[in-house]
ZASE-348267 format. One record per residue (C-alpha): residue number from 1; chain; y, z, x. Coordinates in Angstrom, 2 decimals. Each point is the difference from the previous one (the first is absolute). Layout:
// residues N
+-----+--------+---------+---------+---------+
: num : chaine :      py :      pz :      px :
+-----+--------+---------+---------+---------+
: NUM :      A :       Y :       Z :       X :
...
+-----+--------+---------+---------+---------+
END
This chain:
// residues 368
+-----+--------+---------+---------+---------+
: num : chaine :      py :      pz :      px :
+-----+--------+---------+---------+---------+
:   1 :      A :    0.00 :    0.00 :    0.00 :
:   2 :      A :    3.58 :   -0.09 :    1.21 :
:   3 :      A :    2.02 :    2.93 :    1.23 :
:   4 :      A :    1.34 :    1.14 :   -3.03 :
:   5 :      A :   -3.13 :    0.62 :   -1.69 :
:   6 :      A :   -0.86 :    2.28 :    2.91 :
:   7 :      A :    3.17 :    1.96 :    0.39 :
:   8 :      A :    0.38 :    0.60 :   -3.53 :
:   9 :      A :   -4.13 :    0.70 :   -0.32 :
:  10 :      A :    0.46 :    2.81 :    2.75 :
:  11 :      A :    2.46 :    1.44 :   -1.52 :
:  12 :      A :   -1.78 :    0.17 :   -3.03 :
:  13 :      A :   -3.14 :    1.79 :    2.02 :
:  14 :      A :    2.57 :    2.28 :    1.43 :
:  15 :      A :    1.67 :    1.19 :   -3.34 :
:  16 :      A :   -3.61 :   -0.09 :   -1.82 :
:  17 :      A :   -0.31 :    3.87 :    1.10 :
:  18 :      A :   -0.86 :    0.00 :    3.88 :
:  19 :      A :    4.44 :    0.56 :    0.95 :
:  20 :      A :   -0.93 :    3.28 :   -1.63 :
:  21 :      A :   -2.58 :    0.81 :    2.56 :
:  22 :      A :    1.96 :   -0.30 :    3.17 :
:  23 :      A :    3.38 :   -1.07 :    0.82 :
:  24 :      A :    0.76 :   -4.18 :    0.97 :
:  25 :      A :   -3.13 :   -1.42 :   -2.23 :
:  26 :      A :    2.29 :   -2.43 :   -1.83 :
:  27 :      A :    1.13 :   -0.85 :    3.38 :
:  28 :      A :   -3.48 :   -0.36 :    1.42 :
:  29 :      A :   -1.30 :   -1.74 :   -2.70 :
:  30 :      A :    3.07 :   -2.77 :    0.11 :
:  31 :      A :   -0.49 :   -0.92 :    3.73 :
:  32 :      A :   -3.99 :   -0.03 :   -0.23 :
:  33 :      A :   -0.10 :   -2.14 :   -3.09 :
:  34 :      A :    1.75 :   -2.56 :    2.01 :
:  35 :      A :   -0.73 :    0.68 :    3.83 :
:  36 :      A :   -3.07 :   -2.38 :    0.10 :
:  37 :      A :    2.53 :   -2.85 :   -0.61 :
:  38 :      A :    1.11 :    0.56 :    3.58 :
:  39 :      A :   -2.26 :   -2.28 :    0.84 :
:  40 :      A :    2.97 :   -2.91 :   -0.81 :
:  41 :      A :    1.10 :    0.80 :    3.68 :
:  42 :      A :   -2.91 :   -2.65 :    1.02 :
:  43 :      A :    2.48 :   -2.31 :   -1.27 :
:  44 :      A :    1.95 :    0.48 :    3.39 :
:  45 :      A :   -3.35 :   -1.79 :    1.47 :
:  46 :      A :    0.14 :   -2.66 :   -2.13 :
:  47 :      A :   -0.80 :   -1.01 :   -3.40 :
:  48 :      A :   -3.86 :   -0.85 :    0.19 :
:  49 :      A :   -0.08 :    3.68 :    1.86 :
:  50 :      A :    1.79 :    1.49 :   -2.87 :
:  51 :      A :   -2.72 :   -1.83 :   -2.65 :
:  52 :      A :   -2.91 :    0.94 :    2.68 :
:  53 :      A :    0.95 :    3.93 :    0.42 :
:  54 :      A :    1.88 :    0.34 :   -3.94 :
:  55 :      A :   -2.08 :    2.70 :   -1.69 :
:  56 :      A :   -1.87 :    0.29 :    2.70 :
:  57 :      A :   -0.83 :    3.71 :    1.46 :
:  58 :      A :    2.82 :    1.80 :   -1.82 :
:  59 :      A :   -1.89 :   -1.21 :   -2.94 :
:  60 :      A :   -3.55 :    2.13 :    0.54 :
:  61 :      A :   -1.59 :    2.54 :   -0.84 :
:  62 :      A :   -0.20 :    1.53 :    3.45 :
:  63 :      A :    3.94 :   -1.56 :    0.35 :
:  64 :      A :    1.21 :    1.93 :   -2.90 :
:  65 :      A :   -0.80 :    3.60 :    1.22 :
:  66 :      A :    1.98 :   -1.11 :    3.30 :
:  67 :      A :    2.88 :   -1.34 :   -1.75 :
:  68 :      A :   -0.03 :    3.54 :   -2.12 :
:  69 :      A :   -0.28 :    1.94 :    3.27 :
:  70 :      A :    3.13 :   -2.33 :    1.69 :
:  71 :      A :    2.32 :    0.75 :   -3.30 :
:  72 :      A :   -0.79 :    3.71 :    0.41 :
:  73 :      A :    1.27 :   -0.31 :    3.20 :
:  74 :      A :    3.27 :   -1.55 :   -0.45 :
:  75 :      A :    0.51 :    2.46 :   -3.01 :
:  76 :      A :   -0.69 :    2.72 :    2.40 :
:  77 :      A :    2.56 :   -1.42 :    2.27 :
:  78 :      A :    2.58 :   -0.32 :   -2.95 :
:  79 :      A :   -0.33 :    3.75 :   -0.91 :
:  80 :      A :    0.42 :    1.02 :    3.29 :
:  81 :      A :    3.19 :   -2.12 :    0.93 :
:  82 :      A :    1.60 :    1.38 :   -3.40 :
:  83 :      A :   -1.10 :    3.30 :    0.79 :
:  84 :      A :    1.88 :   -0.24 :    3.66 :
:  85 :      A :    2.87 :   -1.53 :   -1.99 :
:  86 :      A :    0.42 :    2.80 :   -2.30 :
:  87 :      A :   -0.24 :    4.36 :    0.20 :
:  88 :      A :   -2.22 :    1.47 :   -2.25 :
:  89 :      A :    2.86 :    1.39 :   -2.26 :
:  90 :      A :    1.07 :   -4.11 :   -1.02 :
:  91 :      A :   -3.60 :   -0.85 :   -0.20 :
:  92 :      A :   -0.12 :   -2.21 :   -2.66 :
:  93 :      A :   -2.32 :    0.43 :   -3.16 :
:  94 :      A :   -2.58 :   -2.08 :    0.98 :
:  95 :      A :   -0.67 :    1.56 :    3.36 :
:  96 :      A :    0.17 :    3.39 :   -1.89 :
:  97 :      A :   -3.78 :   -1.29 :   -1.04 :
:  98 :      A :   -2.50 :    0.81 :    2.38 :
:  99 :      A :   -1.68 :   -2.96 :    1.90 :
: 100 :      A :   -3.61 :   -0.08 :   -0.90 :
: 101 :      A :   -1.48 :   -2.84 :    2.74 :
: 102 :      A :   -3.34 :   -0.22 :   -1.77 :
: 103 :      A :    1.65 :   -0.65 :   -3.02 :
: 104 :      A :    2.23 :   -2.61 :    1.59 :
: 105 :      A :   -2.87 :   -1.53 :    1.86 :
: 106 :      A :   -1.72 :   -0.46 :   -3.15 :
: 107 :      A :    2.94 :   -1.13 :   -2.10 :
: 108 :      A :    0.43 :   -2.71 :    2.71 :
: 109 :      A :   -4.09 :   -0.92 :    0.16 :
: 110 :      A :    0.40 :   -0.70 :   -3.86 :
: 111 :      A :    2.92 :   -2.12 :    0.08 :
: 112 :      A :   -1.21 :   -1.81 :    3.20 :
: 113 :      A :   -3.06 :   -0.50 :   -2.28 :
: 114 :      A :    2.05 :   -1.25 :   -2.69 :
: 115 :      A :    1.38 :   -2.85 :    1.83 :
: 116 :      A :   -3.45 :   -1.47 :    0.96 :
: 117 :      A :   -1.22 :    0.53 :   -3.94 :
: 118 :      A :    3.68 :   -1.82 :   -1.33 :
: 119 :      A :   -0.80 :   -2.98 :    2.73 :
: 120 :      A :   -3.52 :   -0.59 :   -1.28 :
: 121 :      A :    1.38 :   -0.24 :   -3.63 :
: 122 :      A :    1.78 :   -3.69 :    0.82 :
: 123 :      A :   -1.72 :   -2.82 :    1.32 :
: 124 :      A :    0.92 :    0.00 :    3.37 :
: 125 :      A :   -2.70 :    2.36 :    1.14 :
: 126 :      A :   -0.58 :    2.91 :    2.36 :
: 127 :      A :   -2.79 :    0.77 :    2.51 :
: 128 :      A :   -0.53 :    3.64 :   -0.56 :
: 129 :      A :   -2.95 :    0.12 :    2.06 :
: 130 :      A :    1.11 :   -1.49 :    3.17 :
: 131 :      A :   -0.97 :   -0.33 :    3.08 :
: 132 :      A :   -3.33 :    0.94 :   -1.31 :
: 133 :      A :    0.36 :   -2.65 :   -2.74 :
: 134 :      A :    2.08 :   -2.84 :    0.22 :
: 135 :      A :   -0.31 :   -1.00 :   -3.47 :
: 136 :      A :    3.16 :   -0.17 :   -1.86 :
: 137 :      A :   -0.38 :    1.38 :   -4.15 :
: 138 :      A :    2.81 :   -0.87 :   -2.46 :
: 139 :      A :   -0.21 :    1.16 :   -3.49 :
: 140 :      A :    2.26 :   -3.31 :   -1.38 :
: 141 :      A :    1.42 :    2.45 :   -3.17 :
: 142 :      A :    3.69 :    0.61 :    0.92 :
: 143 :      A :    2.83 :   -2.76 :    1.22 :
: 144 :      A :    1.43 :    1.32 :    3.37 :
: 145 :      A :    2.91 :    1.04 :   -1.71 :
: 146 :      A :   -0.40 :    1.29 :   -3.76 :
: 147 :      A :    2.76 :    1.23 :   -1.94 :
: 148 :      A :   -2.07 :    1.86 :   -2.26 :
: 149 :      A :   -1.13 :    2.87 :    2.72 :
: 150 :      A :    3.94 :   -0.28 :    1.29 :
: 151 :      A :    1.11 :    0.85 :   -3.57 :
: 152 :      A :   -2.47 :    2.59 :   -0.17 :
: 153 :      A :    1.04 :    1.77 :    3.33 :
: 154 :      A :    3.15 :    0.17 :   -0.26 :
: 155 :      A :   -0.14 :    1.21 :   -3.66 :
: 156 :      A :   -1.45 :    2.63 :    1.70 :
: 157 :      A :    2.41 :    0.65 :    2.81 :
: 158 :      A :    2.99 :   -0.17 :   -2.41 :
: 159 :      A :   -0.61 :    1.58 :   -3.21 :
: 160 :      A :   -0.40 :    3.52 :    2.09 :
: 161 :      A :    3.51 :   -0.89 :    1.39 :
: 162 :      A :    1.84 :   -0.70 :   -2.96 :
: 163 :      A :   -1.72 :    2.47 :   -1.82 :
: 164 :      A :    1.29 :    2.49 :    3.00 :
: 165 :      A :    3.55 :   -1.44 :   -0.24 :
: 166 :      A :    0.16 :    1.04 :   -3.94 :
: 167 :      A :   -1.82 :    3.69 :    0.58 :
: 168 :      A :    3.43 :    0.49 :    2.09 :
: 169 :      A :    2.46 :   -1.17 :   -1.82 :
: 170 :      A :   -1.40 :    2.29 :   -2.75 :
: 171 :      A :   -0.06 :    2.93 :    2.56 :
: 172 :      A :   -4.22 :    0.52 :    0.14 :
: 173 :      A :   -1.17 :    1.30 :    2.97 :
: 174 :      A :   -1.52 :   -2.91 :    2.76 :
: 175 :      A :   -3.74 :   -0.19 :    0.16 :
: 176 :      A :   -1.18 :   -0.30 :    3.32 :
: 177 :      A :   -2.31 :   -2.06 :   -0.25 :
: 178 :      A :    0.14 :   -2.16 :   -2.62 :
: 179 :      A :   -1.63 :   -3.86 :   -1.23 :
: 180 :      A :   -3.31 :    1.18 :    0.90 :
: 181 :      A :   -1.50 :   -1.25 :   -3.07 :
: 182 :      A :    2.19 :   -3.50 :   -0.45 :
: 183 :      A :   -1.47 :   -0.28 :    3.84 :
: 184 :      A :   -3.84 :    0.76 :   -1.32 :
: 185 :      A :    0.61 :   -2.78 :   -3.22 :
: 186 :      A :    1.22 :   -2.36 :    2.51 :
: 187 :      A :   -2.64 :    0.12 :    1.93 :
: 188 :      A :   -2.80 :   -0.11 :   -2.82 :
: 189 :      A :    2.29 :   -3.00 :   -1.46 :
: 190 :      A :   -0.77 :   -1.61 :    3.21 :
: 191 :      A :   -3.87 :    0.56 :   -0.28 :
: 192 :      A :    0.36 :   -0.73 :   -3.53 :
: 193 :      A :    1.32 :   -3.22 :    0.58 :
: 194 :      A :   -2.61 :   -1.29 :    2.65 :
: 195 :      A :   -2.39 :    1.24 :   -2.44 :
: 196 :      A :    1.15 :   -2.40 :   -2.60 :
: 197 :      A :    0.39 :   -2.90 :    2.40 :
: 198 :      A :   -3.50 :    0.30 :    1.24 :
: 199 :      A :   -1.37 :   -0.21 :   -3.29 :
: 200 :      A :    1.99 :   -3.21 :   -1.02 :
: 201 :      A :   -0.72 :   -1.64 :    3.47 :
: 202 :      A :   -3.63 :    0.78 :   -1.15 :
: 203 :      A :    0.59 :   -1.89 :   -3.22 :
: 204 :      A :    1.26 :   -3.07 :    1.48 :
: 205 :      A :   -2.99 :   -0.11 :    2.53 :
: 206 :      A :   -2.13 :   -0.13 :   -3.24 :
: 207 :      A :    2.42 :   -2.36 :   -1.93 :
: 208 :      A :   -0.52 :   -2.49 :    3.56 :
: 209 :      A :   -3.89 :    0.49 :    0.09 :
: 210 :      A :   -0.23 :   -1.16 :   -3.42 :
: 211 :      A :    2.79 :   -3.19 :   -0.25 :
: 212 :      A :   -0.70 :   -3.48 :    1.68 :
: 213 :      A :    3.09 :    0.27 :    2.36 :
: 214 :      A :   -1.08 :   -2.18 :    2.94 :
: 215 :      A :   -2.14 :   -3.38 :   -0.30 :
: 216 :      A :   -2.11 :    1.22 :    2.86 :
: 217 :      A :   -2.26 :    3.29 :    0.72 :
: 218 :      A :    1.98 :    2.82 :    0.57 :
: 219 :      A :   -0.60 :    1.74 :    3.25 :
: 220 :      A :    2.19 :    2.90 :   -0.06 :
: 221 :      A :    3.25 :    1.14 :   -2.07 :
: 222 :      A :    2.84 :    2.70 :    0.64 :
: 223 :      A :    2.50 :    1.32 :   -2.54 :
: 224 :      A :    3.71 :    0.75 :    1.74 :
: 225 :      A :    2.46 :    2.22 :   -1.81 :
: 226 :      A :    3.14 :   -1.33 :   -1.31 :
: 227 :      A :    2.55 :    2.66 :   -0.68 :
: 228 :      A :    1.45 :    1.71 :   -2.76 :
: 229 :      A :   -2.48 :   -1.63 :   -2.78 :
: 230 :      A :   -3.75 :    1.88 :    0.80 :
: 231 :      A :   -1.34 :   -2.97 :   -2.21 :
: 232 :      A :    0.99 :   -2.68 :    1.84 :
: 233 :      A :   -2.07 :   -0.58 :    3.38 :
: 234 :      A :   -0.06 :   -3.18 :    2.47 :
: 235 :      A :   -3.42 :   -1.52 :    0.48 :
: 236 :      A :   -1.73 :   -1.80 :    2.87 :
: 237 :      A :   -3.16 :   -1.99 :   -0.12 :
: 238 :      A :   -1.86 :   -1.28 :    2.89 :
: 239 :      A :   -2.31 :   -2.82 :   -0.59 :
: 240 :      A :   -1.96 :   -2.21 :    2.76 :
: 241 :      A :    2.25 :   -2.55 :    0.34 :
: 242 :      A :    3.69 :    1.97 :   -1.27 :
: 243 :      A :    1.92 :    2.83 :   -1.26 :
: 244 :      A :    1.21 :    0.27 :   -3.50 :
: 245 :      A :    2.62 :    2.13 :   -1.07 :
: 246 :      A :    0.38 :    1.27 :   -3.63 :
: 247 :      A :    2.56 :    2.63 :   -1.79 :
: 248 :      A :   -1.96 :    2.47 :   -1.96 :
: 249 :      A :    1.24 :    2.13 :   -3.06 :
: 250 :      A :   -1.71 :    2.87 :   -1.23 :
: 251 :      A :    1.61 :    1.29 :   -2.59 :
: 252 :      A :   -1.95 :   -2.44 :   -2.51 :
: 253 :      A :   -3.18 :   -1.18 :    1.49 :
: 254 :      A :   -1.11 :   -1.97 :   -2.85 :
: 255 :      A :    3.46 :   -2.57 :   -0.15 :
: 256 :      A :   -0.94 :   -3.48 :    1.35 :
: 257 :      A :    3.15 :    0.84 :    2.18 :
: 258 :      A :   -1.31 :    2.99 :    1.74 :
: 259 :      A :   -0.74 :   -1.91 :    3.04 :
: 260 :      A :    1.91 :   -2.61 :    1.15 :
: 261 :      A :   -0.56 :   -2.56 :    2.57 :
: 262 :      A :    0.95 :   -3.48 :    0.53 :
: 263 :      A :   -2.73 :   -1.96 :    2.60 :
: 264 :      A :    2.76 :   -2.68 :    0.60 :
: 265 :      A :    2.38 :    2.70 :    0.83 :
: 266 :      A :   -1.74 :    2.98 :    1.24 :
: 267 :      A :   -2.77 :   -1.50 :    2.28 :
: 268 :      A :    0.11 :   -0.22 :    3.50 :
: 269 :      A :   -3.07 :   -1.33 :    1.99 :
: 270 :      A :   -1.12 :    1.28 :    3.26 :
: 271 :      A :    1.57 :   -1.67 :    3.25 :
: 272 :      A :   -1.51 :   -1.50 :    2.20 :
: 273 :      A :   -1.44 :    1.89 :    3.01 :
: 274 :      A :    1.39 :   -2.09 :    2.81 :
: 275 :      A :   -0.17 :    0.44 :    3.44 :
: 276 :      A :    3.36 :    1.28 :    0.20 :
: 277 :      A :   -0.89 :    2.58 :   -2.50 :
: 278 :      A :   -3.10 :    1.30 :    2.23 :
: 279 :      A :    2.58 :    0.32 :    2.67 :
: 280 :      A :    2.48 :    2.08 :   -2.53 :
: 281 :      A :   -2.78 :    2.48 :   -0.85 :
: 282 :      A :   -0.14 :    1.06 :    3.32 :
: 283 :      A :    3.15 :    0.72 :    0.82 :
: 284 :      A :    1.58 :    3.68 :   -0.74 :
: 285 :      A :    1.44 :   -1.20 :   -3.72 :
: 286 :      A :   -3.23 :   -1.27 :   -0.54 :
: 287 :      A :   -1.81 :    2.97 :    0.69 :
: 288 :      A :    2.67 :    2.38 :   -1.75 :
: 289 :      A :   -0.29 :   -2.19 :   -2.88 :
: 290 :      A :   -4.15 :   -0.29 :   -0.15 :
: 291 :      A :   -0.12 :    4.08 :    0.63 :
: 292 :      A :    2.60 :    0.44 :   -2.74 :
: 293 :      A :    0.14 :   -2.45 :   -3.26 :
: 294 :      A :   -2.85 :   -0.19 :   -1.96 :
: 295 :      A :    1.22 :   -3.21 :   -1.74 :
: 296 :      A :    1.28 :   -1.60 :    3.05 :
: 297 :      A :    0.78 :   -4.09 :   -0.14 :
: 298 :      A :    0.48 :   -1.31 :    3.77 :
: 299 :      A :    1.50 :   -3.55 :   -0.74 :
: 300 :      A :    0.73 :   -3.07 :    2.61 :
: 301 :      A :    3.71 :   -0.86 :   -1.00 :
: 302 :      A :   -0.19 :   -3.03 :    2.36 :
: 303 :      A :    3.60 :   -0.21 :    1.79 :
: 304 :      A :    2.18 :    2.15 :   -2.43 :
: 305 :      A :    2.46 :    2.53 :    2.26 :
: 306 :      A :   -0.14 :    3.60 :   -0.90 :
: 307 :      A :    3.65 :    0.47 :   -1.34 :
: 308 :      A :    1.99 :    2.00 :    2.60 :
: 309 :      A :   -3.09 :   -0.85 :    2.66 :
: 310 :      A :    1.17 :   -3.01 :    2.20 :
: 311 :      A :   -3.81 :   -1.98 :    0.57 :
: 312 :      A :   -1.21 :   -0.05 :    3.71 :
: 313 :      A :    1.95 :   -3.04 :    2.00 :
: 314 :      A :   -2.51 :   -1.73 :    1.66 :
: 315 :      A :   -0.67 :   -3.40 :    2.34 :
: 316 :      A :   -2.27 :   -2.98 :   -0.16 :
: 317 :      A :   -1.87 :   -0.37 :   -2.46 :
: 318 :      A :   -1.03 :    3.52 :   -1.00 :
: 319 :      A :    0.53 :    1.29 :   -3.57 :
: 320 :      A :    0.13 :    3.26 :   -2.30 :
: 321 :      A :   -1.14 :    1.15 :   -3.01 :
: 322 :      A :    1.43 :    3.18 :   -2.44 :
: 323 :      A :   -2.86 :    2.06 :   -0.90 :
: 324 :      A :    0.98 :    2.11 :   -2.85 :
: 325 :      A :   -1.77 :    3.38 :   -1.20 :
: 326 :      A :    0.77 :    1.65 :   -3.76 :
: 327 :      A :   -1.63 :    1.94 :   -2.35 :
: 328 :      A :   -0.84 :   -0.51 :   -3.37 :
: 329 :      A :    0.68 :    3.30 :   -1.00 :
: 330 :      A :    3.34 :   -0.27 :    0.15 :
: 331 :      A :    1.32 :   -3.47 :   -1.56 :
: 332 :      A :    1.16 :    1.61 :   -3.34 :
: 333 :      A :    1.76 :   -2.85 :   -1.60 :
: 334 :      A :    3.11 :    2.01 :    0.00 :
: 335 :      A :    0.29 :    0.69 :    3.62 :
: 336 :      A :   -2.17 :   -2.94 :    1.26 :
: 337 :      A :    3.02 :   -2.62 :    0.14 :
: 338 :      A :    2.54 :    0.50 :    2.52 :
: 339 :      A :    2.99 :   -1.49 :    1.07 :
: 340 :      A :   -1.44 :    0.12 :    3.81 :
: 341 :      A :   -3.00 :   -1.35 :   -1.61 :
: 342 :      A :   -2.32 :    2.40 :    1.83 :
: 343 :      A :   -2.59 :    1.93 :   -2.01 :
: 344 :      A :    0.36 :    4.25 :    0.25 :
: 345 :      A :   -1.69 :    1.09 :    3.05 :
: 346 :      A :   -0.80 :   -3.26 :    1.44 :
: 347 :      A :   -1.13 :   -0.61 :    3.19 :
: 348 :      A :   -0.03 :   -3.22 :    2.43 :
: 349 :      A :   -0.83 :   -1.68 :    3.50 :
: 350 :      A :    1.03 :   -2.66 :    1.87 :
: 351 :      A :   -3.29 :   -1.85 :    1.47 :
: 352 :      A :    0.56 :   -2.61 :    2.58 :
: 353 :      A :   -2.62 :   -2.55 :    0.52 :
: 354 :      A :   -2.26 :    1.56 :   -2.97 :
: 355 :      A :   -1.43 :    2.66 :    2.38 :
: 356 :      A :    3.50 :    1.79 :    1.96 :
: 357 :      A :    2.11 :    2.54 :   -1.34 :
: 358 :      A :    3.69 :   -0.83 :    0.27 :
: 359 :      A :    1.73 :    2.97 :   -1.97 :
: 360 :      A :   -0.78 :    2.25 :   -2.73 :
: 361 :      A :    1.46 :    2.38 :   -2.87 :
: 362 :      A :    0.70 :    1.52 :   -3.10 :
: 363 :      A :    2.37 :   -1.60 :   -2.70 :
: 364 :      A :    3.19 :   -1.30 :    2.24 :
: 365 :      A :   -0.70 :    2.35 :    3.22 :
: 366 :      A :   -2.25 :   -1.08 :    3.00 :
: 367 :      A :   -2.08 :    2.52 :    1.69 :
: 368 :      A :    1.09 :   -0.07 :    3.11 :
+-----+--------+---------+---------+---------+
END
């Protein structure tokens, strides 16, 4: 998910009843709900290392209890630079509650926790069990940004502060601690709602496995997650000879419109595995891309420049290809058309000769 989810999701941990164990849960809970996304600094290496290392370590389940452990740190830092900042008789409220570290330490373990579980929702995927296994799980139910679980977070955040703001106009006394249970609903709502998508991404796997969609045997279909409407889900189909895309609607499985696809429109056949495509697979986009996508499409695009990408200049009579690399997954129809006319999280090469690497990268930026 992006950040926001994760801030706002921490805070929510924080608030649900563990800021009145010890003193800087909230906090805790904020920075490990989002620390794993540190891993964006592999961006200064490049943009295939970003895609290779992106929810990578930081993302497992022997990562997480580091990543809590690190965050306990830095809080324990923080209290102790306010504490040399400040004389015990201006200590502020919050430092007037005693420090509990296993309390903290867990606080942070369950929000470093939450991240990995809030990344497996979308369909972008997480490897929770690396190095030990490599496999990368998605569970395809939520869109990578959903304004459903924003609305419900900050609903929860909010109400307790407004609520607060009126208690003091009319003079009653501040609670301490207060939202825990708009915090706790959140959270449930959250649960509640991947709940309800699982069971309607269910329905359109059975509305697929009983419609003629494609004109050849199916081999394998995946549901993505648009969002805002649970009912409405992007499918692909995978045949021998092509892919078929189809836009799925579950909220009545018996209309003849419930699945729509066009094959003049939303068929795309299988390239062509050239030599210069064999060459693309082994270079490090290649790889990245084959490790990561589970619908990838590596394409020969011939002699087409990657925008922003000058080709390789070259002499006599040697040539170059663009190898392209996308993934299914992600060519919604409403963010699939671009002005720089690159799919999301695209990949390319440069292959010289139809065997020799030239250049590679990740949208406009070369990995240099």
């Amino acid at each position: 998910m992006e950040p926001v989810t994760h801030f706002l999701t921490g805070a929510c941990i924080g608030r649900a009843g563990l800021n009145r164990k010890t003193a800087y849960a909230t906090l805790a809970a904020v920075l490990a709900a989002e620390a794993a996304d540190l891993d964006v600094l592999w961006s200064l290496a490049g943009p295939v290392e970003q895609l290779r290392h992106h929810r990578g370590i930081t993302h497992t389940l022997i990562g997480a209890p580091v990543v809590a452990g690190v965050v306990v740190g830095v809080v324990w830092l923080w209290e102790r630079w306010q504490r040399s900042r400040k004389s015990q008789a201006k200590a502020t409220k919050r430092e007037q509650q005693a420090i509990h570290f296993g309390w903290l330490y867990l606080t942070a373990l369950i929000a470093a926790f939450s991240h990995i579980l809030l990344d497996w929702t979308n369909n972008y995927g997480v490897r929770p069990f690396f190095p030990f296994n490599a496999r990368w799980y998605e569970g395809s139910i939520i869109f990578i940004a959903e304004p459903a679980i924003w609305a419900l977070l900050l609903l929860a955040l909010t109400v307790p502060w407004i609520l607060g703001l009126t208690d003091r106009e009319i003079g009653a006394r501040r609670q301490r601690f207060s939202g825990q249970g708009w915090a706790i609903f959140a959270l449930l709502g959250i649960v509640s709602l991947w709940c309800w998508r699982g069971l309607e991404q269910a329905e359109g796997y059975t509305m697929l496995s009983h419609t003629q969609v494609a004109s050849e045997l199916v081999l394998r279909v995946a549901l993505e997650p648009y969002p805002i409407n649970p009912y409405h889900w992007h499918a692909i189909l995978e045949t021998r000879d092509f892919y078929q895309t189809a836009e799925v609607n579950t909220w009545n499985p018996s209309s003849p419109t419930a699945i729509d696809s066009d094959p003049r429109r939303d068929v795309m056949y299988k390239p062509a595995d050239t030599p210069a495509v064999e060459a693309a697979k082994g270079t490090l986009v290649g790889k990245v891309f084959q490790d990561w996508g589970s619908w990838v499409v590596i394409e020969d695009a011939g002699q087409q420049p990657v925008p922003g990408v000058d080709p390789p200049q070259l002499v006599g009579n040697r040539s170059w290809t663009t190898v392209k690399f996308s993934d299914l997954r992600f060519l919604y129809s409403f963010i699939a058309s671009r002005p720089s006319g690159r799919a999301p999280l695209s990949g390319w090469a440069y292959i010289v000769d139809g065997h020799e690497e030239a250049a590679e990268g990740m949208g406009g930026k070369e990995q240099r």
